[in-house]
C-alpha positions as CSV (number, residue, x, y, z in Angstrom):
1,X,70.9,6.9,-34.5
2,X,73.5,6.8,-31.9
3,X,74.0,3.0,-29.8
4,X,74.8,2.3,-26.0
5,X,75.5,-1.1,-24.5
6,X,74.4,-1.9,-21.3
7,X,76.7,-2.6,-18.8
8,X,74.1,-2.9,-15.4
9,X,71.6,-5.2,-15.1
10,X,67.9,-4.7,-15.1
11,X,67.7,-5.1,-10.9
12,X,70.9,-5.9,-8.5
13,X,69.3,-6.4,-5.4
14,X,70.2,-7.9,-2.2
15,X,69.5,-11.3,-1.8
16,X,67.6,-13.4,1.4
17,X,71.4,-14.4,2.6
18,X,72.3,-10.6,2.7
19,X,74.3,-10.7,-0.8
20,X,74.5,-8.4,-3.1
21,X,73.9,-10.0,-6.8
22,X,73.3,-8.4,-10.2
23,X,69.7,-9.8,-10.9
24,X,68.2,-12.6,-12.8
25,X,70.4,-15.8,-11.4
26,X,68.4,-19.0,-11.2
27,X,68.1,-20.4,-8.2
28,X,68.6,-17.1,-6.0
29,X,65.4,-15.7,-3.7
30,X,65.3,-12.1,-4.6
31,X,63.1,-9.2,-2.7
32,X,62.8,-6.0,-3.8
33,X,60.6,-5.1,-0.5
34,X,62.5,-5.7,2.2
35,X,60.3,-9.1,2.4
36,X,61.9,-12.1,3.8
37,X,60.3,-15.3,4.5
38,X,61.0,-17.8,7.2
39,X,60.4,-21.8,7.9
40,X,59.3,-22.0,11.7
41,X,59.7,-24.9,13.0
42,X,57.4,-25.4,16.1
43,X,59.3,-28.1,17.4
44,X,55.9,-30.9,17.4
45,X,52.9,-31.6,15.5
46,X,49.9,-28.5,15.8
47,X,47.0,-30.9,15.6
48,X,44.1,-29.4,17.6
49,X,46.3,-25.9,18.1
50,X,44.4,-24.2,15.1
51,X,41.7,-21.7,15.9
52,X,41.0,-19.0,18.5
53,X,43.4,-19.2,21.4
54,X,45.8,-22.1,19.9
55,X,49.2,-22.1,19.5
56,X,49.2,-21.3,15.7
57,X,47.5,-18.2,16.7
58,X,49.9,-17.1,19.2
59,X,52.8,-17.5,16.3
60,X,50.9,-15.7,13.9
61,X,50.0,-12.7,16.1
62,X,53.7,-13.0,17.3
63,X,55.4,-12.8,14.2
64,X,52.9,-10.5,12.2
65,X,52.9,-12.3,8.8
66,X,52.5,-10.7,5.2
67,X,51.6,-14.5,4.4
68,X,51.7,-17.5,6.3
69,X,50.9,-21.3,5.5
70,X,50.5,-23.7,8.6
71,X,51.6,-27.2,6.7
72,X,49.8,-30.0,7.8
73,X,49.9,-30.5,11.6
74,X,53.7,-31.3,11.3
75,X,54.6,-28.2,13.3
76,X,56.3,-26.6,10.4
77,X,54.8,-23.0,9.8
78,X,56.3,-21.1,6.6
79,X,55.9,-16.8,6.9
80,X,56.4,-14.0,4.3
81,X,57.3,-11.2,6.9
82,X,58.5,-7.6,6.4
83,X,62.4,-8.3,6.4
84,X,63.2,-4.6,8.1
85,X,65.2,-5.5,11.1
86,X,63.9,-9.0,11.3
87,X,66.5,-12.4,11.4
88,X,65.9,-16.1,11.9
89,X,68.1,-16.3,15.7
90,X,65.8,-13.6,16.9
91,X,62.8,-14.5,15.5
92,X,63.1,-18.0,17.0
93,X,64.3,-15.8,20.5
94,X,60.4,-14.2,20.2
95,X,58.7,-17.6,19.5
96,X,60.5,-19.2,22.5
97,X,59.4,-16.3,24.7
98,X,55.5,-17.6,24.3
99,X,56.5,-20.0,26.4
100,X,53.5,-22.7,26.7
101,X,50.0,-21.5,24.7
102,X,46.9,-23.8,24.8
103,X,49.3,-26.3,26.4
104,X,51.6,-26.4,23.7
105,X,55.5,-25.8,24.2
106,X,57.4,-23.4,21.8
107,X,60.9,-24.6,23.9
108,X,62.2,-26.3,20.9
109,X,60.9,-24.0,18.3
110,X,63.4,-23.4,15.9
111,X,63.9,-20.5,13.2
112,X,65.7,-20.7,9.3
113,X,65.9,-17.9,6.7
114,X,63.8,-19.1,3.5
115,X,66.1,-19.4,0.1
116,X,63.0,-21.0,-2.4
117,X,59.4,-20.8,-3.0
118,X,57.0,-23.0,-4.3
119,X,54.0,-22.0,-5.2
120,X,50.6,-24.4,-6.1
């Protein structure tokens, strides 16, 4: 029976920072979808913004989330998005646009590329 030895890794993939790696190294967020996923950073808590016609709602219809998590009313909003065309400056740029929803200012709204996930 004749032998080969492998010399490419089960999955190379690009990673969330845009780096090409040969698969499987801890710590490193991998997509194989085009997914990328995104801490938003509302700028001030989202008490009372949840719900029809709050500011949550306008970020979420906005930004057009895979998967989303609103964390507490800290402002913080984490997305799974489809990563085609899609960065952190101009996804912040499209969040600013909203301008003021429900009363609620997205002027210092702010925008970084995921690198982990934690799941529970």
């Amino acid at each position: 029976m004749s032998t080969s030895t492998r010399v490419n890794p089960v999955a190379a993939y690009t990673n969330s920072d845009g780096v090409d790696t040969s698969g499987h190294t801890h710590g490193v967020l991998f997509s194989v979808m085009q997914l990328k996923a995104f801490v938003i950073d509302c700028g001030a808590t989202l008490a009372g913004q949840g719900g029809i016609g709050g500011a949550i709602e306008a970020v979420f219809r906005e930004v057009q989330p895979l998967m989303f998590e609103s964390t507490s009313t800290s402002g913080v909003i984490h997305v799974i998005v489809d990563g085609h065309a899609v960065d952190a400056t101009g996804l912040a740029a499209r969040i600013a646009a909203l301008g003021t929803v429900n009363g609620y200012s997205f002027a210092g709204a702010t925008v970084t590329l995921g690198t982990h996930i934690t799941v529970s």
